[in-house]
Every structure is written in structure tokens, then in C-alpha cells.
Steps between C-alpha positions, in 0.01 A plus 500: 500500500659550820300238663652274259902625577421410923455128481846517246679754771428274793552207344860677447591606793388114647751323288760770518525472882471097474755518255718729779375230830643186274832694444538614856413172596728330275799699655422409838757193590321333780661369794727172508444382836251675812675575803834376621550413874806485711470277825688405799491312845624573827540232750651433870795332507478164716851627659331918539521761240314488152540357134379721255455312135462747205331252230632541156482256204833351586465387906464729816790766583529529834538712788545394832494705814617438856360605825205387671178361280235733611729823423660385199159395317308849624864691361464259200153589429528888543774502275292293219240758530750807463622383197082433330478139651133407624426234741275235241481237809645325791519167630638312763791235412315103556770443817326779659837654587462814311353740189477510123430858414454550100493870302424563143615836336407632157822458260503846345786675347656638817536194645615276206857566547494486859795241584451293774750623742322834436111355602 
């Protein structure tokens, strides 16, 4: 007899924890979109100093800085990367008169309602 009241038990316990997975499951919401990436360029000014372009849907907000190219792009960059910024990729501009530097950063919660005077 007991032999008999195994194959019932297991069979059971199978669809009682199938029945659990599909709920569990079922709650889950999956995710709308993967990741979300910020991005912006730095370049040297033809006149010295930098243009910094922080991409958003609606155009470029930019940020311009005076002094020498050299030092302005290196104090650029070091800023980018104290605030999360990573260098994706650099390129030089087709005159051959200067630098495109470009960063990516992760959107994440901290910095979603980072204002642009604040970056």
C-alpha cells in the first residue's frame, strides 16, 4: 500500500511547486528597456579652451571652457571621470587641428536629476 501512496506524494509535491514557479513567475514584471546610457564629447576649441556637449534627446547643452587646449581638455576629462564619466573613444577632428574625446556613463538614479550646470 505504501508503494502505491509514493508515486501520488511525488507527483504532489511536482505540481504543487510548478504551480508556486508559474505564480512567482507571473509576478515578476520584466524589464522595459536594458540599460540606459548618458554620453558626452569634449573637444578643443579652434580659438583654445574646450566645448563640452552633454547629448540629450533635445540638442547638446554646452559648456565651454577657456584657457589653453591641452589643459582645459586634461581638466575637462578628469572632471568627467570624477563625476562616473568613462572615456568610450577619441578621435582627432578631420582639419587635424585638434581632439574629439567621447565618455559614456551609466544613467542610474543618482545621476538622473543631475542638472547640467551641476555635471
Amino acid at each position: 500500500m505504501q508503494l502505491a501512496r509514493r508515486p501520488i506524494a511525488i507527483a504532489t509535491t511536482v505540481t504543487g511547486a510548478l504551480i508556486l514557479l508559474v505564480s512567482t513567475l507571473r509576478t515578476q514584471p520584466l524589464p522595459a528597456v536594458g540599460p540606459v546610457w548618458e554620453y558626452v564629447t569634449v573637444t578643443n576649441s579652434a580659438v583654445g579652451g574646450t566645448e563640452t556637449c552633454f547629448a540629450a534627446a533635445s540638442g547638446c547643452k554646452y559648456e565651454r571652457e577657456a584657457g589653453r587646449s591641452s589643459e582645459s581638455v586634461a581638466s575637462a576629462a578628469a572632471r568627467l571621470g570624477e563625476k562616473g564619466w568613462e572615456l568610450a573613444a577619441a578621435a582627432d577632428l578631420q582639419n587635424g587641428k585638434g581632439t574629439v574625446l567621447y565618455f559614456k556613463r551609466l544613467k542610474s538614479v543618482i545621476n538622473r536629476g543631475e542638472s547640467a550646470a551641476n555635471r
